[in-house]
PDB file of N, CA, C and O in Angstrom:
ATOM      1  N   UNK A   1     -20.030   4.504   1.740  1.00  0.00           N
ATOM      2  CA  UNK A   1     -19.820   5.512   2.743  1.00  0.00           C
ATOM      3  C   UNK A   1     -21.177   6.104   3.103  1.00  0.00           C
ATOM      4  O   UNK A   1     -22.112   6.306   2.329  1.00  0.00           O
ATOM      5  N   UNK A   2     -21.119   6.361   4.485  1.00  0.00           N
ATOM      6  CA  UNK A   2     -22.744   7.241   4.993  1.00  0.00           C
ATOM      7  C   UNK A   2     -22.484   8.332   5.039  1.00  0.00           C
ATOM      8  O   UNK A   2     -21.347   8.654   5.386  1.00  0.00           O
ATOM      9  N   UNK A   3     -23.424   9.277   4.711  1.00  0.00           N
ATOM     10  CA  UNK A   3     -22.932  11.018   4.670  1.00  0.00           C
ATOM     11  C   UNK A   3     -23.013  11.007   6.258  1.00  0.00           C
ATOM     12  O   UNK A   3     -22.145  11.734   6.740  1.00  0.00           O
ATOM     13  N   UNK A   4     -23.725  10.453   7.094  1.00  0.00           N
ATOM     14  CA  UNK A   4     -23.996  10.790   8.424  1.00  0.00           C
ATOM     15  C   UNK A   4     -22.528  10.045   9.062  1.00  0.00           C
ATOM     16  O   UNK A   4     -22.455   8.821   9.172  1.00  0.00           O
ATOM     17  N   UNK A   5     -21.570  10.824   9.395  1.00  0.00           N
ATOM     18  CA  UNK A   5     -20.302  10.205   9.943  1.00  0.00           C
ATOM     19  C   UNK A   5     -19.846  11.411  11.185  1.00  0.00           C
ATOM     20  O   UNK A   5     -20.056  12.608  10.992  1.00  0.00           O
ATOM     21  N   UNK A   6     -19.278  10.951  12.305  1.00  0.00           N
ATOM     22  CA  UNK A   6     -18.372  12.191  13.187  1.00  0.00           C
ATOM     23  C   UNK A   6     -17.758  12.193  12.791  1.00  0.00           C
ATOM     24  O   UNK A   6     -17.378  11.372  11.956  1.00  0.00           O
ATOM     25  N   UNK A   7     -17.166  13.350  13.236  1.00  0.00           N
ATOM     26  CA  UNK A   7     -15.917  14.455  12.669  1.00  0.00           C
ATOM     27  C   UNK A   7     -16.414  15.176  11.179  1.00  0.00           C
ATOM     28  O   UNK A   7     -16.923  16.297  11.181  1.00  0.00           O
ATOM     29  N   UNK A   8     -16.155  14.216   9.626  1.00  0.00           N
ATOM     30  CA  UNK A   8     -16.900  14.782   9.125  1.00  0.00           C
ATOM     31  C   UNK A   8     -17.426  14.110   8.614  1.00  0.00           C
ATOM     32  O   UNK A   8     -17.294  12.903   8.818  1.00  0.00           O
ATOM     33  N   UNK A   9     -18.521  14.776   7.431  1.00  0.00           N
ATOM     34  CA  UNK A   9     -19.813  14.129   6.428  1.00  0.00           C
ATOM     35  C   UNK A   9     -19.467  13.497   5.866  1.00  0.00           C
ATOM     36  O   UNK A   9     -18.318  13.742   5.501  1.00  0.00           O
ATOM     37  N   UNK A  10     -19.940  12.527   5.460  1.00  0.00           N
ATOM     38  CA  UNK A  10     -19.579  11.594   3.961  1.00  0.00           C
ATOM     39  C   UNK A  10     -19.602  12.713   2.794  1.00  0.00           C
ATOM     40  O   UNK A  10     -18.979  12.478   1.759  1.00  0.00           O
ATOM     41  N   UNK A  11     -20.424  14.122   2.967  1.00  0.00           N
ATOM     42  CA  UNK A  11     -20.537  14.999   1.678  1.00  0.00           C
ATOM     43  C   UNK A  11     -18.708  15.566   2.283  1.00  0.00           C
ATOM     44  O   UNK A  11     -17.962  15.706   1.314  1.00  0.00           O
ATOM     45  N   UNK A  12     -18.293  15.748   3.115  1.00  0.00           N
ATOM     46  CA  UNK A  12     -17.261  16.306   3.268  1.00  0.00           C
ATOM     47  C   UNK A  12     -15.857  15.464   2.505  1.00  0.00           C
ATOM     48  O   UNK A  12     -14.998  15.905   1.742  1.00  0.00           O
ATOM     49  N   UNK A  13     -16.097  13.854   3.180  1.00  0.00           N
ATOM     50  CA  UNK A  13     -15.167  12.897   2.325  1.00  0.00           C
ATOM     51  C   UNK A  13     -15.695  12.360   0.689  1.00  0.00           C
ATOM     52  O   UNK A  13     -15.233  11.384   0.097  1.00  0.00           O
ATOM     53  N   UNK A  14     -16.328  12.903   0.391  1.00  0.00           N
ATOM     54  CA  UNK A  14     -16.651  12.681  -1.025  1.00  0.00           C
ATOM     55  C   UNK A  14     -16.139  14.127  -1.878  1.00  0.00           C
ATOM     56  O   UNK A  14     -15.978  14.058  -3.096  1.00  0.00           O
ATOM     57  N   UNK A  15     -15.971  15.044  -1.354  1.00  0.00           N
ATOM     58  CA  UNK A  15     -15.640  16.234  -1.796  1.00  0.00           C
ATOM     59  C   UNK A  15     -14.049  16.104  -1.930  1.00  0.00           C
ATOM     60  O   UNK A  15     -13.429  16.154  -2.992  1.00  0.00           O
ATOM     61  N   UNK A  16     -13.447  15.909  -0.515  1.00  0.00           N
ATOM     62  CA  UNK A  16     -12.078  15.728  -0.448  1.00  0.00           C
ATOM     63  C   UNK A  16     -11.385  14.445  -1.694  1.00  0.00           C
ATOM     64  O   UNK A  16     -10.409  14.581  -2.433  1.00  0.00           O
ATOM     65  N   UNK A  17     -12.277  13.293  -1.556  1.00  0.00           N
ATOM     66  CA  UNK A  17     -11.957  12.498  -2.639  1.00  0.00           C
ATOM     67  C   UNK A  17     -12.254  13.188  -3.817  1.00  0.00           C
ATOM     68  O   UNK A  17     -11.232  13.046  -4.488  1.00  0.00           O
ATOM     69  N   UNK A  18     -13.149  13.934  -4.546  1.00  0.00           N
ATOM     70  CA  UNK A  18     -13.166  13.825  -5.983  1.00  0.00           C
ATOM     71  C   UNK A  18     -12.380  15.160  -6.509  1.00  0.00           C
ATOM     72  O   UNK A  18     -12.376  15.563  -7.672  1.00  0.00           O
ATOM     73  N   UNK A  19     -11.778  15.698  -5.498  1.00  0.00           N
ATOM     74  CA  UNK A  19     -10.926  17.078  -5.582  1.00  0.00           C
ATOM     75  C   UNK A  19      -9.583  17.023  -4.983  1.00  0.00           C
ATOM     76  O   UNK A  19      -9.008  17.987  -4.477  1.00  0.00           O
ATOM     77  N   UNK A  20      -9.026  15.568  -5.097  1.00  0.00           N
ATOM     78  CA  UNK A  20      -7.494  15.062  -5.161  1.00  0.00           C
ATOM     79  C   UNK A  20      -7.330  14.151  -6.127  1.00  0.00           C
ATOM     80  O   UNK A  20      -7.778  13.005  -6.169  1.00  0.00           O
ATOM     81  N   UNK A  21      -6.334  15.003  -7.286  1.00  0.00           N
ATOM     82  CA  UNK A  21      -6.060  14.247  -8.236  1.00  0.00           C
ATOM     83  C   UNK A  21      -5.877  13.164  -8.416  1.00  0.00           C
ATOM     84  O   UNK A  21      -6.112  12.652  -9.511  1.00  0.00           O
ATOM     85  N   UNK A  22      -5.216  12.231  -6.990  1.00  0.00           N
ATOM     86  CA  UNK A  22      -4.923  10.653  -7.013  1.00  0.00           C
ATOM     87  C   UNK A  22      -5.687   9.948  -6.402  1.00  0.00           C
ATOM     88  O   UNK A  22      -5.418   8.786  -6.099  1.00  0.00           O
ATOM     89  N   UNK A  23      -6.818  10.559  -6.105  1.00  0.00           N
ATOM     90  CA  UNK A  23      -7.960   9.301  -5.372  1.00  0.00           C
ATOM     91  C   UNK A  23      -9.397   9.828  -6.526  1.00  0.00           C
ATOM     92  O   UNK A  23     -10.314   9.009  -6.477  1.00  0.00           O
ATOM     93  N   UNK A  24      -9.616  10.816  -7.320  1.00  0.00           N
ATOM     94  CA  UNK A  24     -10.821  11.160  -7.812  1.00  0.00           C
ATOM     95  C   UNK A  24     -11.100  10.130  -8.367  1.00  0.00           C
ATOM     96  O   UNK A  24     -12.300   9.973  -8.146  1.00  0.00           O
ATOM     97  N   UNK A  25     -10.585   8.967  -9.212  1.00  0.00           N
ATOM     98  CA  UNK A  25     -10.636   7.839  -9.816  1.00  0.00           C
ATOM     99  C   UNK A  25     -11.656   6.848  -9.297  1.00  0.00           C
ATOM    100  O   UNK A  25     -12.401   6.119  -9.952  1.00  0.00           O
ATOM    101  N   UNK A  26     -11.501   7.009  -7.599  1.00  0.00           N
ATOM    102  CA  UNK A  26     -11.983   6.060  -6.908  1.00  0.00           C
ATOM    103  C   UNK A  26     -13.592   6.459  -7.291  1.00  0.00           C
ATOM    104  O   UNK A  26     -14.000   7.603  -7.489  1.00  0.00           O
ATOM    105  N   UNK A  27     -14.319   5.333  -7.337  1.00  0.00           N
ATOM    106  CA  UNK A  27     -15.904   5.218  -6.687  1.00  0.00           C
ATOM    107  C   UNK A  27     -15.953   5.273  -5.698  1.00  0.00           C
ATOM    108  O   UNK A  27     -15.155   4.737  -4.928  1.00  0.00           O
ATOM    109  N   UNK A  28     -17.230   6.167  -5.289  1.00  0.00           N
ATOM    110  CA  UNK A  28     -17.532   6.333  -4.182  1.00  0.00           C
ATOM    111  C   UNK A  28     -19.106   5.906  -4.329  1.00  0.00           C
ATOM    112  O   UNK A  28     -19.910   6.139  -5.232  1.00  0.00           O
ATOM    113  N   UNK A  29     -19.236   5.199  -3.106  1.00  0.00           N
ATOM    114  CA  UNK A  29     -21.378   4.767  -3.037  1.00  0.00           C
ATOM    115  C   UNK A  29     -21.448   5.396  -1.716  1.00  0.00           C
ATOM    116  O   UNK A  29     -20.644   5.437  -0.784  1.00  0.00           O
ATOM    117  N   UNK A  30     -22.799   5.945  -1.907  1.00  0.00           N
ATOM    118  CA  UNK A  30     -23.179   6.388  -1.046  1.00  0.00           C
ATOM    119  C   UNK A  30     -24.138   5.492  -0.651  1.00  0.00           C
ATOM    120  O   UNK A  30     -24.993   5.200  -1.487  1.00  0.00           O
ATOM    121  N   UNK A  31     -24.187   5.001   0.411  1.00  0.00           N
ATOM    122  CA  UNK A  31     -25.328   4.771   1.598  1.00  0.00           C
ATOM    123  C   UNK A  31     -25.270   4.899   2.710  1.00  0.00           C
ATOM    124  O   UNK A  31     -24.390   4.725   3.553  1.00  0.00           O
ATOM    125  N   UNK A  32     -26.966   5.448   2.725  1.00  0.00           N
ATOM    126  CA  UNK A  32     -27.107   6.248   3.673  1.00  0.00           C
ATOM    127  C   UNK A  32     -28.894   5.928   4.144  1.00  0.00           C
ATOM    128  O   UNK A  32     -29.855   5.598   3.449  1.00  0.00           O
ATOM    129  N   UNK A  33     -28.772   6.187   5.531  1.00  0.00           N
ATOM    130  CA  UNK A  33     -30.531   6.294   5.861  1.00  0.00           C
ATOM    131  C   UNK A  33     -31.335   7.507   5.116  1.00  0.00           C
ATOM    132  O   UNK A  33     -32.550   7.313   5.168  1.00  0.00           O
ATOM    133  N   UNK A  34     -31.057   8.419   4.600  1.00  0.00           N
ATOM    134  CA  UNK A  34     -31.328   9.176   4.363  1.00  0.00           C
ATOM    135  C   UNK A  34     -31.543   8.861   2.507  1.00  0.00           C
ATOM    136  O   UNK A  34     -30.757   8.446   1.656  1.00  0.00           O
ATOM    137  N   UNK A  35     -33.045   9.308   2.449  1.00  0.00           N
ATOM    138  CA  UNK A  35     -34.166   9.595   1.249  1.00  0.00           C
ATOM    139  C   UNK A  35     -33.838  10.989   0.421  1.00  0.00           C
ATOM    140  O   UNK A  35     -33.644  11.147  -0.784  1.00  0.00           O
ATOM    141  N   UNK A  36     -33.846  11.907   1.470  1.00  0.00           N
ATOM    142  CA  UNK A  36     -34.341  13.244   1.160  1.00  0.00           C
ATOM    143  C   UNK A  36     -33.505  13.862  -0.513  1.00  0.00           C
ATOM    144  O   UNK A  36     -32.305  13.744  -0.761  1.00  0.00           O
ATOM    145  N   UNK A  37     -34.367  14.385  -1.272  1.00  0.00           N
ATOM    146  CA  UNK A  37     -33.747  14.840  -2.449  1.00  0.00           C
ATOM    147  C   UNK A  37     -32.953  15.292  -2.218  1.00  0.00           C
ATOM    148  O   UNK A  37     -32.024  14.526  -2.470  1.00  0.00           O
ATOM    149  N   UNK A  38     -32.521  16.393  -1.748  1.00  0.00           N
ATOM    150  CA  UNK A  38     -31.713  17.369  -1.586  1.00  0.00           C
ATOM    151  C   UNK A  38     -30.229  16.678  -1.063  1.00  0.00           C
ATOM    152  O   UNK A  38     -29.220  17.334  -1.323  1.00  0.00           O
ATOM    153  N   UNK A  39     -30.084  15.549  -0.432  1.00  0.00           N
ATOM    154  CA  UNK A  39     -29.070  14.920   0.479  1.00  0.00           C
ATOM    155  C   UNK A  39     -28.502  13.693  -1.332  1.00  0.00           C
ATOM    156  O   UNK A  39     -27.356  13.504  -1.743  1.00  0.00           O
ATOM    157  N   UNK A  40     -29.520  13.277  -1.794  1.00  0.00           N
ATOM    158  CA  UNK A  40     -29.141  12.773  -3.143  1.00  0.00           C
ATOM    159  C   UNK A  40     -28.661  13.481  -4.128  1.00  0.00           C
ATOM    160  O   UNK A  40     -27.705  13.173  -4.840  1.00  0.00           O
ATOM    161  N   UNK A  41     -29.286  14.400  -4.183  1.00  0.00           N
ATOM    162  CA  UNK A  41     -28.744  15.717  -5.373  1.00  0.00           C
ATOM    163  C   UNK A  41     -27.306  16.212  -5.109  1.00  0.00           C
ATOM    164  O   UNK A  41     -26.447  16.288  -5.988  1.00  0.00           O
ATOM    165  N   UNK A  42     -27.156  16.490  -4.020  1.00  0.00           N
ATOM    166  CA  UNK A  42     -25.613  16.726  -3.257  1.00  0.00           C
ATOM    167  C   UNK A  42     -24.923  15.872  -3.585  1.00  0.00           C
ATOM    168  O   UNK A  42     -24.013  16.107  -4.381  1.00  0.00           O
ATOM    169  N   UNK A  43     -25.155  14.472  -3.023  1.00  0.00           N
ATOM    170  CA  UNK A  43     -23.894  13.716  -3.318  1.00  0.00           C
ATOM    171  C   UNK A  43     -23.614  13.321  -4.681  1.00  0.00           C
ATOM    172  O   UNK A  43     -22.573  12.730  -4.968  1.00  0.00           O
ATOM    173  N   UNK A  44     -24.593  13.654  -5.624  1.00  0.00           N
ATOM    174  CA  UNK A  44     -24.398  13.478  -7.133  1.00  0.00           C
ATOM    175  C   UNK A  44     -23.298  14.483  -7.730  1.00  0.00           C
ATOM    176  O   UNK A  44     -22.270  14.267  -8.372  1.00  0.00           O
ATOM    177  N   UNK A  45     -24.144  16.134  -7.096  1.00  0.00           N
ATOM    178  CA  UNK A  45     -23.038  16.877  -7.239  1.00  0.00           C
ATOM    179  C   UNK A  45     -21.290  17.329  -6.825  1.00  0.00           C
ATOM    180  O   UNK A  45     -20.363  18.011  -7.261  1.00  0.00           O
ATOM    181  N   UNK A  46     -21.559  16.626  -5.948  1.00  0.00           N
ATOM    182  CA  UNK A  46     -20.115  16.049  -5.671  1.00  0.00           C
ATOM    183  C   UNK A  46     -19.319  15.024  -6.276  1.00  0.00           C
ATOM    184  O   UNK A  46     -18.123  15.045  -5.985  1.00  0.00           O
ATOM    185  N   UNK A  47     -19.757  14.054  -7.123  1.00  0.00           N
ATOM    186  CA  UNK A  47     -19.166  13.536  -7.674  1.00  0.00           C
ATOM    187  C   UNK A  47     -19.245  11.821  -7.306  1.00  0.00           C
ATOM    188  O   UNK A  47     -18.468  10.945  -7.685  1.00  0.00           O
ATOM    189  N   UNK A  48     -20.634  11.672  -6.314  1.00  0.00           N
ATOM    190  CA  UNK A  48     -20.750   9.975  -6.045  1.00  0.00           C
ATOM    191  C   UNK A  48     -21.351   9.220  -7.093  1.00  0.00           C
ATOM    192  O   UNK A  48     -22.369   9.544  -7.704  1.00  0.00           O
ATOM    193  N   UNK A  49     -20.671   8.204  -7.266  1.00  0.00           N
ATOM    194  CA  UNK A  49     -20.943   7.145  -8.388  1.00  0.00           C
ATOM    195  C   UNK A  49     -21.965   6.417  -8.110  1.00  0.00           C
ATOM    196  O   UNK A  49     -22.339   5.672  -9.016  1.00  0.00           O
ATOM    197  N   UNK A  50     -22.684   6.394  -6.888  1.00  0.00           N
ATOM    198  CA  UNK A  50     -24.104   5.695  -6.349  1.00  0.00           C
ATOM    199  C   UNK A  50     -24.412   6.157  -5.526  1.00  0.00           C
ATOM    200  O   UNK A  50     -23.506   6.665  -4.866  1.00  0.00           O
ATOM    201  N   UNK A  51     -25.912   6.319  -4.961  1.00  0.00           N
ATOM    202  CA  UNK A  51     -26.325   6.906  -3.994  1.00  0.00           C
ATOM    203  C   UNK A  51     -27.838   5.774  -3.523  1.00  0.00           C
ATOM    204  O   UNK A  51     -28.861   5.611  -4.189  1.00  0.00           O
ATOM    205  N   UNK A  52     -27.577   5.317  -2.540  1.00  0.00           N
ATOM    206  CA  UNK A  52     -28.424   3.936  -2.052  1.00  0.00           C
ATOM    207  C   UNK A  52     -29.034   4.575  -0.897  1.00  0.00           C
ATOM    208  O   UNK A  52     -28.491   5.510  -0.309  1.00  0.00           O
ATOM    209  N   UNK A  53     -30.569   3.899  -0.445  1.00  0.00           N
ATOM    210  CA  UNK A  53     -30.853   4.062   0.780  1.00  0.00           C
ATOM    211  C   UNK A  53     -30.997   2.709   1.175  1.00  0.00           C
ATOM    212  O   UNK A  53     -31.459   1.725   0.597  1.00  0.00           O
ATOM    213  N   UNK A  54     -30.338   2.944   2.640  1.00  0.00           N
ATOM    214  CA  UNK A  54     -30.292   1.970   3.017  1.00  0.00           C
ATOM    215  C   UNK A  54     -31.753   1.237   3.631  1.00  0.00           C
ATOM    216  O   UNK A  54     -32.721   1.858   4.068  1.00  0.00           O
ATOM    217  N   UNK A  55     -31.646   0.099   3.553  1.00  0.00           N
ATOM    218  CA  UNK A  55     -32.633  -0.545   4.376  1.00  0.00           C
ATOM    219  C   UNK A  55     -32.613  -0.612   5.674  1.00  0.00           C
ATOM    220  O   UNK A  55     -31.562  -0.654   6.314  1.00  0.00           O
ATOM    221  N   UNK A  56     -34.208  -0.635   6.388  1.00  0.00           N
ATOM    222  CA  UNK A  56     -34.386  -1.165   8.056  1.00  0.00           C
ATOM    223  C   UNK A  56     -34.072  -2.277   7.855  1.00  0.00           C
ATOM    224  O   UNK A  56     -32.899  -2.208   8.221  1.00  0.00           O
ATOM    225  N   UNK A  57     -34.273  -3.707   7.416  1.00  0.00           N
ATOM    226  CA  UNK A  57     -34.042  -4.872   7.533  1.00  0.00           C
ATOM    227  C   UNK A  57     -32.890  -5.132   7.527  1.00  0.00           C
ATOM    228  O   UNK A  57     -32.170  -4.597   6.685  1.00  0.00           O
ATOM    229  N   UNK A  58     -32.315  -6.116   8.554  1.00  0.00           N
ATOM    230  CA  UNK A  58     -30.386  -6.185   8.680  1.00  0.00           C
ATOM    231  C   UNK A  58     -30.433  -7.542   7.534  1.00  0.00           C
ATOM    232  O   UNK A  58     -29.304  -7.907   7.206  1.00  0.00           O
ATOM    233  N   UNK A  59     -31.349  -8.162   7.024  1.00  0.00           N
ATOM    234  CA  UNK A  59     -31.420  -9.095   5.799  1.00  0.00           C
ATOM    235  C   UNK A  59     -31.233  -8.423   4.400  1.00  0.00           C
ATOM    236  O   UNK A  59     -30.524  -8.883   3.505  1.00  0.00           O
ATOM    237  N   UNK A  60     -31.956  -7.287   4.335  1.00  0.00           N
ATOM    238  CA  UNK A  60     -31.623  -6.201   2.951  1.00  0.00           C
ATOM    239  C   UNK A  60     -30.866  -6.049   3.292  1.00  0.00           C
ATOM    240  O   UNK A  60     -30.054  -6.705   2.641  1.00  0.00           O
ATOM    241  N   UNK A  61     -30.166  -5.271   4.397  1.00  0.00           N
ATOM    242  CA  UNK A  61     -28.951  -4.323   4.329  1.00  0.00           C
ATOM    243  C   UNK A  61     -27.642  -5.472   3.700  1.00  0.00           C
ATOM    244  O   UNK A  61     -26.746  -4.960   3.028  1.00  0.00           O
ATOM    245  N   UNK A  62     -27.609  -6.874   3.939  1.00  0.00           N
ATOM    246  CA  UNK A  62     -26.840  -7.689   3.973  1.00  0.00           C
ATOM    247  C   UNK A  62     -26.817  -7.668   2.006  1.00  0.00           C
ATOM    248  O   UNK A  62     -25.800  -7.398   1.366  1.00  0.00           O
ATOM    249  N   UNK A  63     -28.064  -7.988   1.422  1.00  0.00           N
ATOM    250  CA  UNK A  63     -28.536  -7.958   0.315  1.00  0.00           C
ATOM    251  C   UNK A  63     -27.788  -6.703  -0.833  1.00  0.00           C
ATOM    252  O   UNK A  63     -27.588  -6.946  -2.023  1.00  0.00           O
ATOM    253  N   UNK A  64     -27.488  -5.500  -0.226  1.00  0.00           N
ATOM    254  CA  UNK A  64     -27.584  -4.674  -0.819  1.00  0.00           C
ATOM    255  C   UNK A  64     -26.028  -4.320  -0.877  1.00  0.00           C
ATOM    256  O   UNK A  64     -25.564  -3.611  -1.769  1.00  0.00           O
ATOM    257  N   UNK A  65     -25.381  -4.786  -0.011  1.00  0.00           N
ATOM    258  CA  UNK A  65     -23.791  -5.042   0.193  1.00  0.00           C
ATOM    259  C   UNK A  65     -23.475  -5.764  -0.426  1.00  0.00           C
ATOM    260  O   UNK A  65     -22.339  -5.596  -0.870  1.00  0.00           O
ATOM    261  N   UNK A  66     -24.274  -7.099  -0.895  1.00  0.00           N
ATOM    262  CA  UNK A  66     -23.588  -8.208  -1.666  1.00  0.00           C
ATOM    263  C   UNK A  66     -23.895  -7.768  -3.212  1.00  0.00           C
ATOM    264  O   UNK A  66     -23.359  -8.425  -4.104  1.00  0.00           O
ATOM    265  N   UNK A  67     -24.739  -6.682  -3.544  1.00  0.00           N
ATOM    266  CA  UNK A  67     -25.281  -6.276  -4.697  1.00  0.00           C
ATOM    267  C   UNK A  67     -23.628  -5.543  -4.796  1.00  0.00           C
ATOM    268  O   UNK A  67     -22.529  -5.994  -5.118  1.00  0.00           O
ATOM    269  N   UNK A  68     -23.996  -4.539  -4.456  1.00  0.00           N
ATOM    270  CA  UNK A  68     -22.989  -3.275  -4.279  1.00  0.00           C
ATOM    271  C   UNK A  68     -21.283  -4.103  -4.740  1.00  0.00           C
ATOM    272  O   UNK A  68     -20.876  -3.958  -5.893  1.00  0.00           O
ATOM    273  N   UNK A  69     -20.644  -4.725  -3.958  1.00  0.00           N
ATOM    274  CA  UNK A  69     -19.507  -5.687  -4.157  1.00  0.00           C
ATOM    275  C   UNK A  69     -19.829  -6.294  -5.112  1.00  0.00           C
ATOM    276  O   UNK A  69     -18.876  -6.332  -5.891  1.00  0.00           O
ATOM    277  N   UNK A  70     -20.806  -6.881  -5.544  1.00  0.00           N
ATOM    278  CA  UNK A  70     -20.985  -7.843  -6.526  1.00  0.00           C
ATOM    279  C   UNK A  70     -20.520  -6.815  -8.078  1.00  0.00           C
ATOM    280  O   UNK A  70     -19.563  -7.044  -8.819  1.00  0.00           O
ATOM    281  N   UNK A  71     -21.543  -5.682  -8.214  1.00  0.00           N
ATOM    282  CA  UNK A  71     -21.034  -4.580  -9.198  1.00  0.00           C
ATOM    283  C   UNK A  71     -19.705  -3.820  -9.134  1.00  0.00           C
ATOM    284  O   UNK A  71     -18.888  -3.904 -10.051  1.00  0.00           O
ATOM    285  N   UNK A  72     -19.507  -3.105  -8.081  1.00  0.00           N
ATOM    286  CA  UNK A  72     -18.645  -2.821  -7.908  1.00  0.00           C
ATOM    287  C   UNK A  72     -17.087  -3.695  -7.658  1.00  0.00           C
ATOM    288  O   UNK A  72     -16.214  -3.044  -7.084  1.00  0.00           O
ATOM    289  N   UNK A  73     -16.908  -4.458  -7.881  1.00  0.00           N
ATOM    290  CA  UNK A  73     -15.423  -5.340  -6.897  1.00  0.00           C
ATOM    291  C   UNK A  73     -15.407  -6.086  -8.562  1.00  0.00           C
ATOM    292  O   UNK A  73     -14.562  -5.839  -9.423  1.00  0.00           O
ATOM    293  N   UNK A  74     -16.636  -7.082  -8.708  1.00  0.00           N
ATOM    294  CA  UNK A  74     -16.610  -7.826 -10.310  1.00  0.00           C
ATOM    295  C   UNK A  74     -16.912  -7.852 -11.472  1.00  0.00           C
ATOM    296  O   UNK A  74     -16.506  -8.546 -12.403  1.00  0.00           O
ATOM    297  N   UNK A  75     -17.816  -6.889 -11.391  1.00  0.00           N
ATOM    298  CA  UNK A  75     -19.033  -6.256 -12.811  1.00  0.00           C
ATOM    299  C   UNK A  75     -18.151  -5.462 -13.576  1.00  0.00           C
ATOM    300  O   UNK A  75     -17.734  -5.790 -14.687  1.00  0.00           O
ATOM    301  N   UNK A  76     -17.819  -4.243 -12.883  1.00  0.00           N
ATOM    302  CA  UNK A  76     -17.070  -3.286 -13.253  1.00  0.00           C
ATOM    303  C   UNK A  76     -15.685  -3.249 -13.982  1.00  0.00           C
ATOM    304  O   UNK A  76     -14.922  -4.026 -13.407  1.00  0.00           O
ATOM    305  N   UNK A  77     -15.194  -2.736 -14.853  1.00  0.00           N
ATOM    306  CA  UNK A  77     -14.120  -2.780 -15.579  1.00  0.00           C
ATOM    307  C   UNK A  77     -13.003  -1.226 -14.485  1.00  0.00           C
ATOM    308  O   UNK A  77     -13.449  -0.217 -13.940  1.00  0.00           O
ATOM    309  N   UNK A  78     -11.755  -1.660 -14.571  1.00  0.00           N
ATOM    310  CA  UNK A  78     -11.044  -0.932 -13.691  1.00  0.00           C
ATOM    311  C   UNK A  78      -9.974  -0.273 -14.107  1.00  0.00           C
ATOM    312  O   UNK A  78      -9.307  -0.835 -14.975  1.00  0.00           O
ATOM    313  N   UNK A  79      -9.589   0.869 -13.689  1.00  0.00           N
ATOM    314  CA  UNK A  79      -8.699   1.508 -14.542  1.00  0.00           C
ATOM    315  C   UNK A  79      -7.479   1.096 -14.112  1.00  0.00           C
ATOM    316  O   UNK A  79      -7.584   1.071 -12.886  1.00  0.00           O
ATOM    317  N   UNK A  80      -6.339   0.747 -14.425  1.00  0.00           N
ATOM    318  CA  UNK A  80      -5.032   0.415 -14.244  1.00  0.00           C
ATOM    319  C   UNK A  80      -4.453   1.244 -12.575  1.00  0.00           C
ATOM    320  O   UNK A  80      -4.665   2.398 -12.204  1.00  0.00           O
ATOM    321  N   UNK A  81      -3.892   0.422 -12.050  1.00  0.00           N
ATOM    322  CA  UNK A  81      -3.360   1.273 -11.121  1.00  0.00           C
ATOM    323  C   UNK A  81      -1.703   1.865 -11.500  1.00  0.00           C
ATOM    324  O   UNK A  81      -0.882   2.031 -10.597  1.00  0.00           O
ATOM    325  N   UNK A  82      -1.498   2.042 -12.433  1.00  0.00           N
ATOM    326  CA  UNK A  82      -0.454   2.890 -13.076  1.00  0.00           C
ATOM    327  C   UNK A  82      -1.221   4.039 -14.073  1.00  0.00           C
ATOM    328  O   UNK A  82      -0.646   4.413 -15.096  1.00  0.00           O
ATOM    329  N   UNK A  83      -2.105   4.391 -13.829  1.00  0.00           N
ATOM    330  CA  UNK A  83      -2.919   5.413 -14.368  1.00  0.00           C
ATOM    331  C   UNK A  83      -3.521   6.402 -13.432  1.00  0.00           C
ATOM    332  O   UNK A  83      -3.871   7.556 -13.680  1.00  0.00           O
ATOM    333  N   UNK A  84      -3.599   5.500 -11.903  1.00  0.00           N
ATOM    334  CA  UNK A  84      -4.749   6.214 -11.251  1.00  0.00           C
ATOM    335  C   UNK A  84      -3.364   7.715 -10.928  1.00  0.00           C
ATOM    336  O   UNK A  84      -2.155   7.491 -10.997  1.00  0.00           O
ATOM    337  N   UNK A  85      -3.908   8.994 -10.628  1.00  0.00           N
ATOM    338  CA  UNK A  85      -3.001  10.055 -10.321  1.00  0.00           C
ATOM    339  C   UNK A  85      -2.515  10.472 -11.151  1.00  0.00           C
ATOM    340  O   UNK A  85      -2.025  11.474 -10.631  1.00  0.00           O
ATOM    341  N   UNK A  86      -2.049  10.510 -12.787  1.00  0.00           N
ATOM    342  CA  UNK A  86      -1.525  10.746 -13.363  1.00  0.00           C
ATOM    343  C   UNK A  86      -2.039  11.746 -14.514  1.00  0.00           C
ATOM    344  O   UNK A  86      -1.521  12.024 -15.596  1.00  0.00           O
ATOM    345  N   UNK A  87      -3.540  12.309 -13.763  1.00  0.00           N
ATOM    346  CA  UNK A  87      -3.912  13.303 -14.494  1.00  0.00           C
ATOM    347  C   UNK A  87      -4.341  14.366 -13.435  1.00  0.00           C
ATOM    348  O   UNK A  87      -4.760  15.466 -13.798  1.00  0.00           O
TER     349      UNK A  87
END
């Protein structure tokens, strides 16, 4: 997810996700064009499980998606979906 979104922020949908009992479960990655500490520190404190900058090159950006899925989708161990909501 990019914090830079209309309507609202990715800090806005990362908030709403980790402050509903049946989606907080989910990972959330952040990428985003954006470096700035303060925009990283936020989405940590909200509760994002990664925070990436994205690349200018549409060859990285491709790179960093197949990273991202690669950890996230197969690396990762997953919690039951008869668990997720139930706290």
């Amino acid at each position: 997810m990019d914090i830079k979104m209309p309507r609202m922020t990715g800090f806005d949908v990362l908030e709403w996700i980790k402050n509903d009992g049946a989606l907080r479960r989910i990972p959330v990655v952040i990428v985003s064009s954006s470096n700035r500490p303060e925009d990283i520190d936020r989405a940590y404190e909200l509760g994002a499980n990664a925070y990436m900058v994205k690349p200018m090159d549409y060859h990285a950006v491709e790179r960093l998606f197949g990273s991202i899925t690669h950890y996230w989708g197969l690396e990762c161990a997953k919690p039951g979906l008869e668990t997720i909501g139930q706290r």
